[in-house]
Residue, then its C-alpha position, 0 to 999 in steps of 0.5 A: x073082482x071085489x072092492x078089496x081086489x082093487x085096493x090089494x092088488x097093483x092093477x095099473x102096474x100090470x096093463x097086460x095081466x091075467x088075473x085068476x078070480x076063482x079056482x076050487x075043486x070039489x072036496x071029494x076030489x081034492x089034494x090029488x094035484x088037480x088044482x095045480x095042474x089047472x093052474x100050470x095050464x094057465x101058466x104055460x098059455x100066459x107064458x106063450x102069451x107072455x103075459x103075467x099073472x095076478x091073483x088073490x089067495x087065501x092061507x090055503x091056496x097062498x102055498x101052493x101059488x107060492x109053490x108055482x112061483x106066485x110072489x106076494x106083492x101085498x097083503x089085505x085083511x078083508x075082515x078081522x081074521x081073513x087076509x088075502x094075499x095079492x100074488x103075482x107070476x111074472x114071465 
């Protein structure tokens, strides 16, 4: 977890979140809905958890966490021009 993580997300809300650092798959085999079955897997064991889920998007990965049901609960700009946004997944 970087600096900006601490200062984009709302950690101390969220003493029992699963935070999602880094998901990416290989270029040659993207849009293929691989990342989002990896995702939905997570999803479904933090729900048998009952657990929430936090994570940092980019412009790219932001539609499809907002697809899952991720809710943006802040949004930072590292550097001029790079934004991150905190997401959530509530149970």
């Amino acid at each position: 977890m970087t600096a900006a993580a601490d200062d984009a997300f709302p950690f101390s809300n969220f003493p029992e979140l699963w935070y999602l650092g880094q998901l990416a798959v290989d270029p040659a085999h993207q849009r293929r809905g691989i990342g989002q079955q990896l995702v939905e897997w997570g999803l479904q064991q933090a729900r048998r958890e009952h657990v929430c889920v936090g994570l940092e998007a980019g412009v790219k990965g932001a539609g499809l966490y907002q697809k899952l049901g991720f809710d943006i609960v802040n949004t930072t700009e590292l550097v001029p021009g790079v934004t991150i946004r905190a997401m959530l997944y509530t149970i």
